[in-house]
N, C-alpha and C positions, 0 to 999 in steps of 0.2 A: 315587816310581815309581807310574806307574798303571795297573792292571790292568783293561784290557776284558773285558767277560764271552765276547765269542766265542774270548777266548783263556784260558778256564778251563778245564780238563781233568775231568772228573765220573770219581770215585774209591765204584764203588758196594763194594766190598773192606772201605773202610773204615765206612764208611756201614750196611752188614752192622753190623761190631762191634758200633759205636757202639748200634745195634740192641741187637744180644745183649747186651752191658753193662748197658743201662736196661734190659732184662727180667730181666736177673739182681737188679738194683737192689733193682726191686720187688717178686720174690719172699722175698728174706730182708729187705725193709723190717721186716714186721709182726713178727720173729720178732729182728731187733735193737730195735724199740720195744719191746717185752715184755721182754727182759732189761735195757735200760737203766731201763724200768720196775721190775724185780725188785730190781734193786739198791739205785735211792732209794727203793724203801717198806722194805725191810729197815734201812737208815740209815735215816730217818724214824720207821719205826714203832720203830725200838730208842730212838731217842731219846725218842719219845712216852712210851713206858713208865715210862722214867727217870724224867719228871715227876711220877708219881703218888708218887713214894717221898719221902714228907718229912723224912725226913734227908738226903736226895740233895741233889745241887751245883745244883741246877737249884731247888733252896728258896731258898736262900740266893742265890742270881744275881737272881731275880724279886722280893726282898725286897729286895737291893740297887738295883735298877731302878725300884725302887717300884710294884712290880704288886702288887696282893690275890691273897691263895691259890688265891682261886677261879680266878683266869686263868690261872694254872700249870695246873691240872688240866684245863680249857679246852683250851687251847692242845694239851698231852700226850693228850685224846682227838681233838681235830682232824687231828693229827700221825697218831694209830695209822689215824683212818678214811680219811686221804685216802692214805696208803699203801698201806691196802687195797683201795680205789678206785683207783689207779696198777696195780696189779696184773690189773686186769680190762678189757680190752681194750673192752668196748662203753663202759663208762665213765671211761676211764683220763684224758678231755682234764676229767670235774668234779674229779675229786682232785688233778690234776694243777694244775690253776685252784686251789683250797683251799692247796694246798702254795705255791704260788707267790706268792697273799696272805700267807700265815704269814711263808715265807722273807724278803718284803717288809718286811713287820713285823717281823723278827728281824734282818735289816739297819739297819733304824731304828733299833731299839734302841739296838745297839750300835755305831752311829758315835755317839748322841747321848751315851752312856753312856761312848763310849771300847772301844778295841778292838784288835787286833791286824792288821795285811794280811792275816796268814795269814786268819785268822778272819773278816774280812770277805772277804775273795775265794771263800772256801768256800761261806759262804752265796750271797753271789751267784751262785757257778756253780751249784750248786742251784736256785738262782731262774732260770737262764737254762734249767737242763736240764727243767725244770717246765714252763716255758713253753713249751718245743721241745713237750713230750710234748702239754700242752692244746692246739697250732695244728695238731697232726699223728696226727687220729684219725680212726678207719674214717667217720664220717659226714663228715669238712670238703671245705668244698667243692674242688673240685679247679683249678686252674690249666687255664683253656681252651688245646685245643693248638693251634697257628696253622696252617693246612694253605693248603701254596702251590698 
């Protein structure tokens, strides 16, 4: 079936919405970034912390992997700053960037090491939700709008 345009009917009703929807959109964007922020630097930074404890599982995992000490602790302060940076809205796309390396590197590991779906799918969606947060900060550049 083909549809000629002088037989299109212009629906501005709808068009309104659609409007008011994408303004709705964009005022509580910055305000769902921020808590999906809040939540992976609190995961994040709690796991960071863990790293510093050398009786903790995260000793013995990096010794199993064959990391040196020193990149446990590494890694466990990279994890506490870039959550903390996730947190702050002018800077949330470098922590977010930082996170999304680690997350990369902590995927790595563990396929080459061996791992679980579970485990691997977690991390990735971390690495995908890092990535969303670094492409989608108050300074990126914006999508030109197409004006007919």
């Amino acid at each position: 079936m083909v549809v000629r345009p002088d037989t299109l009917i212009e629906r501005p009703m709808a068009d309104a919405k659609i409007v008011t929807i994408r303004a709705y959109i964009t005022k509580i964007k910055p305000v769902l970034l921020w808590l999906i922020g809040l939540w992976l630097a609190y995961r994040l930074m709690t796991n960071g912390i863990k790293k510093f404890d050398p009786a903790g599982m995260w000793t013995n995992a990096f010794i199993r992997w064959g990391y040196p000490e020193w990149f446990r602790i590494l890694i466990g302060g990279l994890e506490v700053l870039g959550g903390a940076l996730v947190i702050l809205p002018r800077v949330r796309h470098i922590g977010a960037m930082l996170l999304f390396l680690i997350m990369i590197g902590a995927l790595s590991t563990r396929i080459i090491n061996g791992t679980s779906p579970d485990d691997a799918f977690t991390i990735a969606f971390y690495a995908a939700c890092f990535l969303y947060l670094a492409a989608h900060h108050e300074g990126a550049a914006r999508t030109p709008e197409i004006k007919n």
